[in-house]
C-alpha positions in Angstrom: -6.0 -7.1 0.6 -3.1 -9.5 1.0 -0.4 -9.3 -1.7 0.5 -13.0 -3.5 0.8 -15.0 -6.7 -1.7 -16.6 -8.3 -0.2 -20.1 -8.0 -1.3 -19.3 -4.1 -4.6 -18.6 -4.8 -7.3 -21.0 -3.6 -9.6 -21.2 -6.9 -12.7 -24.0 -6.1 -15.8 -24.4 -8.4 -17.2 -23.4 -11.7 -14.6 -21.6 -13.2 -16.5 -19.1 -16.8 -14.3 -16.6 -18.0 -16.1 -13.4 -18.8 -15.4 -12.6 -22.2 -14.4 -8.7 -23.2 -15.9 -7.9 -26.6 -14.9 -4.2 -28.1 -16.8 -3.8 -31.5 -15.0 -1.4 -34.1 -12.1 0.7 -33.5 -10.3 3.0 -31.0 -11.1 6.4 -32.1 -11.5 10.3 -30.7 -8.7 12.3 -29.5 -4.5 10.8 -29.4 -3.0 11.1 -26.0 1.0 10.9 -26.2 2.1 7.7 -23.8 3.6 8.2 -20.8 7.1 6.9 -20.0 6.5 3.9 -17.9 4.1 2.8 -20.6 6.4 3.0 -23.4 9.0 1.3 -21.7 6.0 -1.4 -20.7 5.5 -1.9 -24.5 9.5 -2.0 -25.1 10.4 -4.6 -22.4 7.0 -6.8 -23.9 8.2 -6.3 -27.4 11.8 -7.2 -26.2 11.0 -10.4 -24.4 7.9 -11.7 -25.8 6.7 -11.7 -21.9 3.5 -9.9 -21.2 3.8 -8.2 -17.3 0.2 -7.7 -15.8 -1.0 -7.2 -12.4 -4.7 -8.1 -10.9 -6.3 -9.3 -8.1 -9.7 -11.6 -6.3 -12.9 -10.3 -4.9 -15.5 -12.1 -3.0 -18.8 -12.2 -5.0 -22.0 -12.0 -2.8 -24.4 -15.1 -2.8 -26.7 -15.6 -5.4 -25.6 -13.1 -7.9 -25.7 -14.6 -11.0 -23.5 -14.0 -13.9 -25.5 -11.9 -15.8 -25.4 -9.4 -12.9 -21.7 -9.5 -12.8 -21.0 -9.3 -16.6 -22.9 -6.2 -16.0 -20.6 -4.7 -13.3 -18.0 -5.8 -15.1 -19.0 -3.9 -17.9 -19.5 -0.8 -15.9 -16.5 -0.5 -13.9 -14.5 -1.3 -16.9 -16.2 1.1 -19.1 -15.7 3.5 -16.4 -11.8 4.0 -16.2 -10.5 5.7 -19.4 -7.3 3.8 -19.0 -8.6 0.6 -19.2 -10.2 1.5 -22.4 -6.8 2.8 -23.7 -4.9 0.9 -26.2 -1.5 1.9 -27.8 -1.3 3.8 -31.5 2.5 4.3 -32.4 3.7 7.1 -29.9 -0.2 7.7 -28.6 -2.8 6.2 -26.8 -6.4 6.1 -27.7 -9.4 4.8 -26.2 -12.7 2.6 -27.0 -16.3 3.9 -25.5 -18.0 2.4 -23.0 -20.5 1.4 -25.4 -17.9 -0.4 -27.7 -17.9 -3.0 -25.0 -19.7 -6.0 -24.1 -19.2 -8.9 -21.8 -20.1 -12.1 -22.3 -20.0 -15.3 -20.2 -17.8 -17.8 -21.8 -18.4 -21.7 -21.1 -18.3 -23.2 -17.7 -16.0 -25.5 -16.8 -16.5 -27.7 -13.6 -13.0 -26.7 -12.6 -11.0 -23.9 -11.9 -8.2 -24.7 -14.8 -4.4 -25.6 -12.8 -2.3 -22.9 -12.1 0.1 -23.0 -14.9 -3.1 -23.1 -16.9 -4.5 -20.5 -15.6 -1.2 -18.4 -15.9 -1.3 -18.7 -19.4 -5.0 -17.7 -19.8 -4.3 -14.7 -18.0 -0.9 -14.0 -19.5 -2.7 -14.6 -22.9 -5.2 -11.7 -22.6 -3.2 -9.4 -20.9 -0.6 -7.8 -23.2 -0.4 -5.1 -25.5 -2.1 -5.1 -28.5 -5.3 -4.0 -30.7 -8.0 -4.1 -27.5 -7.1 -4.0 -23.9 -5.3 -6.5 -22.1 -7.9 -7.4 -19.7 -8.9 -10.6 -18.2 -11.7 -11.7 -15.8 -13.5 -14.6 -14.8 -15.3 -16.0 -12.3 -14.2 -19.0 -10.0 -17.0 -20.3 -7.3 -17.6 -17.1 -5.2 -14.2 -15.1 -6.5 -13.9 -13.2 -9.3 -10.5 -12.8 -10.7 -9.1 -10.1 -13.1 -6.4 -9.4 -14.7 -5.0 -6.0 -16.1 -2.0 -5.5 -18.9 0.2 -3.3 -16.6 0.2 -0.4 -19.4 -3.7 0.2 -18.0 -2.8 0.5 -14.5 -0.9 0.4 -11.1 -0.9 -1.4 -7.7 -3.6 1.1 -6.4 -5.6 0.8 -9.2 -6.4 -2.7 -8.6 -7.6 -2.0 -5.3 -9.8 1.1 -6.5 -11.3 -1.8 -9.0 -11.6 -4.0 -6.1 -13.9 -1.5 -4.1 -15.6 -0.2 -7.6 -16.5 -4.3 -8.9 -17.5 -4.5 -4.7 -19.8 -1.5 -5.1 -21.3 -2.2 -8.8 -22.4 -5.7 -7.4 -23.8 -5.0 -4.2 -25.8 -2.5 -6.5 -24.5 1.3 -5.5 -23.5 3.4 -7.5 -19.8 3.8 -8.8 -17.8 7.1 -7.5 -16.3 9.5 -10.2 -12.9 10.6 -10.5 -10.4 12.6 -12.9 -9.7 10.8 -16.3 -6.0 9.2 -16.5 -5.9 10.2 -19.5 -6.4 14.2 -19.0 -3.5 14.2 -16.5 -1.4 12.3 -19.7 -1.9 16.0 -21.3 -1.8 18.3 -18.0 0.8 20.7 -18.2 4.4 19.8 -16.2 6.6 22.1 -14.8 9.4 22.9 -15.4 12.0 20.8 -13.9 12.3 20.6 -10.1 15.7 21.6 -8.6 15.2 20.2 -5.5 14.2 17.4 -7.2 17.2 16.8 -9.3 19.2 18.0 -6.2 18.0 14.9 -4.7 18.8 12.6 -7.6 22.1 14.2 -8.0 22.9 13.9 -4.0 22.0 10.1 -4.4 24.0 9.4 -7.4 26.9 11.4 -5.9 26.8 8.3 -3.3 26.6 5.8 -6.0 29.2 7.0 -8.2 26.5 7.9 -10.9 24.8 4.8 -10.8 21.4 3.1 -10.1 22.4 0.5 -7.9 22.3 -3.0 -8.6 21.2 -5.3 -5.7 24.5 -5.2 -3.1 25.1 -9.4 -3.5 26.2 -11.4 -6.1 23.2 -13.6 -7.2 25.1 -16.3 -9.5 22.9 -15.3 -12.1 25.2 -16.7 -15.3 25.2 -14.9 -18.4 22.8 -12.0 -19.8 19.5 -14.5 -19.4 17.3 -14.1 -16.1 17.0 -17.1 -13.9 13.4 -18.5 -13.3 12.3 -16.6 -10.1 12.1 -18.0 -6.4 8.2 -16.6 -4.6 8.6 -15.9 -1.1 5.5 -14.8 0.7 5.2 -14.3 4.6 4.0 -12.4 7.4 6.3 -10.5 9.5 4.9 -9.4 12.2 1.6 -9.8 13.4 1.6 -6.5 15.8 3.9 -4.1 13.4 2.4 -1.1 16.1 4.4 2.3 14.9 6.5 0.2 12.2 6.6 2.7 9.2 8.6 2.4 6.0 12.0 4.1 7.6 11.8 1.4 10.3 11.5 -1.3 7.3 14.1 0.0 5.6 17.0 0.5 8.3 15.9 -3.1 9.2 16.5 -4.5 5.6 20.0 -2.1 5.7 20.7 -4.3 8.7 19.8 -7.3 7.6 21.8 -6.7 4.1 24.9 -5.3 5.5 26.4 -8.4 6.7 26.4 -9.8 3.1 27.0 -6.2 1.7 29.6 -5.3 4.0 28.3 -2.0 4.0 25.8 -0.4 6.1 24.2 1.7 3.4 21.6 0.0 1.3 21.1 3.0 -1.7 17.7 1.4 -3.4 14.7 3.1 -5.8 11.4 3.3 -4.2 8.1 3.5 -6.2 6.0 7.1 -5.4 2.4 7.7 -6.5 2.0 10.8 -8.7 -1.8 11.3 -7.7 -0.5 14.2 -5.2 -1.2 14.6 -1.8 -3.9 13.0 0.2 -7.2 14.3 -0.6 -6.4 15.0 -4.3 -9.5 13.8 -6.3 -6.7 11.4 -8.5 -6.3 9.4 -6.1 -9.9 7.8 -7.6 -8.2 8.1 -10.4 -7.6 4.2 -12.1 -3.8 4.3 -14.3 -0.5 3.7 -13.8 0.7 6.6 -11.8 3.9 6.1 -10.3 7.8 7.8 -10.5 10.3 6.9 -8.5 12.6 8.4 -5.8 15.7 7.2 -4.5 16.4 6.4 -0.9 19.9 5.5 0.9 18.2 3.0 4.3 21.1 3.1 6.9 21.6 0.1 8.8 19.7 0.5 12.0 19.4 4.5 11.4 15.8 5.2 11.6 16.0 8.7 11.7 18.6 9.1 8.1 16.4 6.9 6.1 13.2 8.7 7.4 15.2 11.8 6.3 15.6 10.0 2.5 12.0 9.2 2.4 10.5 12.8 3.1 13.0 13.9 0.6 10.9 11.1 -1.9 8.1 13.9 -1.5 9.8 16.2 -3.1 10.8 13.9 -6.4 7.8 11.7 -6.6 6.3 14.3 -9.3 9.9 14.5 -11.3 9.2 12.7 -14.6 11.6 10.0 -14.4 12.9 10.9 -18.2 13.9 14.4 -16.9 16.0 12.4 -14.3 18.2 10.6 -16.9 18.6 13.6 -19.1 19.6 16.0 -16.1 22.0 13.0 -14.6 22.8 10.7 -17.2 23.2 7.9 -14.6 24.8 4.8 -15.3 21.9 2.1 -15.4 22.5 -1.9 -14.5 22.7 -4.5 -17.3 19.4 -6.2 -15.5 16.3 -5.2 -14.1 16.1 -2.5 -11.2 15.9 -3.9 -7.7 13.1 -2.2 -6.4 11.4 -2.1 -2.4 7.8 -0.8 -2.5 5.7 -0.2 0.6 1.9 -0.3 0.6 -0.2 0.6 3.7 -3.8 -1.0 2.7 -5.5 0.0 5.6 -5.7 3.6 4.4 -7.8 1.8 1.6 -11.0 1.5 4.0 -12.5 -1.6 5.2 -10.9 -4.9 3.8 -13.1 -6.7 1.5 -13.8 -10.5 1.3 -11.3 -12.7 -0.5 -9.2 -9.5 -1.9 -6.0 -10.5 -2.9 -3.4 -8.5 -5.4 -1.7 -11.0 -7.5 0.6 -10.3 -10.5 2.9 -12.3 -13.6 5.5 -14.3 -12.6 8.4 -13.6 -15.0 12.2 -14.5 -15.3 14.3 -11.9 -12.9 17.7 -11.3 -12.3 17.3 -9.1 -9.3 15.2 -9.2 -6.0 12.7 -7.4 -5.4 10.8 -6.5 -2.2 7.1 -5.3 -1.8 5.8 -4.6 1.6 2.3 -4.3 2.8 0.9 -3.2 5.8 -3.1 -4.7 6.7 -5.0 -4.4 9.7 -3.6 -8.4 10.4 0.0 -7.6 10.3 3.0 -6.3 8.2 3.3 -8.8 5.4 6.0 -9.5 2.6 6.2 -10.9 -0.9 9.7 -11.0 -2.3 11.2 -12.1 -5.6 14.2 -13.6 -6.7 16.9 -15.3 -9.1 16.6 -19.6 -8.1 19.9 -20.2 -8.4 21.9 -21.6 -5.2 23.7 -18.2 -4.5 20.7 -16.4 -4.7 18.8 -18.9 -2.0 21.7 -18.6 0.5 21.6 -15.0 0.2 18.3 -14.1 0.8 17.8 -16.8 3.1 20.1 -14.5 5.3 18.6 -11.7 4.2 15.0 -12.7 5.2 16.1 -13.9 8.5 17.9 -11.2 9.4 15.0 -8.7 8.5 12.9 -10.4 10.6 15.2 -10.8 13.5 15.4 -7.2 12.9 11.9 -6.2 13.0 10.8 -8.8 15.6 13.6 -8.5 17.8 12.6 -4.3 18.3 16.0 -3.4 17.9 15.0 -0.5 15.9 13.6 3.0 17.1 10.4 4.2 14.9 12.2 7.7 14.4 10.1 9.7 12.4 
């Protein structure tokens, strides 16, 4: 699955969007929302912007649209969270048999990016039914998923599930999102906080802002810059400790420091082999990691201790530390290895909103073709010089195998 924007996307041939249909109300049993959904539904409400995530998959020859409404309608109707729309302080979700889809009109044309932006942005956001989008475009079929529904790995369980459902096999099971929304939590972890606090302690009680001045003026973000390239075409043993002492390096000569303190996204479906990771949601905390400029083995040390905080409910975090938080968004580096995913499937891409940032932000992605990443960014001047160096240093970094894999 390679990791991109839409707007990179080659779309060719009838385009039909498949039209979601839910027929009376969400009803049954109220589950409470989580925390990164209600600050999903707080940062939409605040900015007017909708945030989504998706992603492409191949659609075999000669399967007509009927047969893919179908699979649509199965896999959708399939994942509790996707069903799941927002009531006050709860959630509470539509039956599979509330749903029907329904191919829209065909257009000769794929519609042009910007257009097609908007249609997606359009369905996708909070509201009475799920943000969901899907369509069909030649031989890809693209979908669209408010974020509140679900994660980075859940569009790639989707991807296999919509593979599976139209190829004709039967779709795997998995625990409901929404039962781990009620399971019971322990009580908080002190190792855990431990971590936090020995982070923060570092930070002077703050989450760190990016390390560079961005000449992002005023409290606005700036329209974002898309950067999208492959590293390294033979990454061999280059894990996410190697990554990160890399970026350290490639940072600290801007910085001036050779600590890079950053927040790492961790998936909450536990440890490999847990049943939840079938499980489609948005399951993900955070951890925080101090990379050390060339230092394999420190930040390898910071990432293990991510283990132990990646079930910490982030909430429990701010009322334990009461951390300072930065006026903007969080700058964020996120490492995917999709080859643990099984066999690549044709034309899978993960593609997401393109919003205003003030920040960067870094997502890695490791395929059986190479070590790839997609980085975002303020477009202002200051922000292009700086992560002009940045990027060129990382990959002088990386390339140049001036790093030890450590651990």
């Amino acid at each position: 699955m390679d990791v991109t924007y839409l707007e990179n996307v080659p779309l060719d041939g009838p385009f039909t969007e498949l039209e979601l249909h839910w027929s009376g109300e969400s009803s049954g049993p109220r589950f409470p929302l989580t925390f990164n959904q209600r600050n999903h539904l707080a940062a939409v409400a605040a900015s007017g912007r909708p945030t989504w995530i998706g992603g492409t998959l191949g659609i075999p020859d000669g399967v007509p649209l009927s047969t893919i409404a179908g699979a649509v309608r199965s896999v959708v109707g399939g994942a509790d969270a996707l069903c799941a729309v927002a009531c006050g302080d709860d959630q509470q979700e539509f039956t599979a048999d509330q749903l029907s889809v329904i191919p829209g009109e065909v257009r000769p044309d794929a519609p042009a990016a910007a257009e097609l932006e908007s249609l997606v942005a359009g369905r996708c956001r909070p509201g009475r039914v799920p943000g969901l989008f899907f369509a069909t475009c030649g031989d890809v079929l693209l979908f669209g998923i408010d974020h509140f529904h679900a994660d980075m790995l859940s569009v790639a369980l989707l991807q296999r599930r919509l593979h599976d459902a139209l190829h004709g096999r039967a779709l795997p099971g998995a625990p409901r999102f929404l039962d781990t929304v009620t399971a019971p939590r322990p009580a908080p972890d002190d190792a855990a906080i431990g971590v936090w606090r020995r982070f923060l302690d570092t930070t002077g009680n703050r989450i760190p802002a990016f390390p560079v001045e961005l000449g992002v003026a005023g409290p606005a973000p700036a329209s974002p810059v898309h950067d999208v390239r492959r590293l390294l075409d033979d990454p061999g043993q280059c894990t996410f400790a190697v990554i990160l002492a890399g970026l350290a390096e490639a940072v600290e000569p801007l910085s001036g420091s050779a600590e890079f303190p950053t927040v790492i996204p961790v998936h909450t479906r536990g440890r490999r082999g847990d049943e939840r990771h079938g499980t489609v949601g948005w399951m993900v905390g955070n951890a925080p990691v101090i990379a050390r400029a060339g230092d394999v083995e420190t930040t390898a040390g910071w990432l293990r201790d991510a283990v132990t905080v990646a079930g910490l409910p982030l909430e429990t975090m701010i009322r334990e530390c009461a951390p300072e938080l930065p006026d903007g968004a969080v700058p964020m580096v996120s490492y995917t290895d999709l080859r643990r995913l099984g066999t690549p499937l044709p034309q899978a891409r993960y593609v997401s909103a393109t919003s205003p940032t003030d920040t960067v932000q870094f997502w890695f992605s490791r395929t059986v073709h190479g070590l790839d990443l997609r980085t975002k960014y303020p477009d202002t001047p200051e922000a292009r010089q700086v992560m002009d160096g940045v990027l060129g240093g990382l990959e002088r970094a990386l390339g140049g195998k001036s790093l030890s894999p450590g651990r």
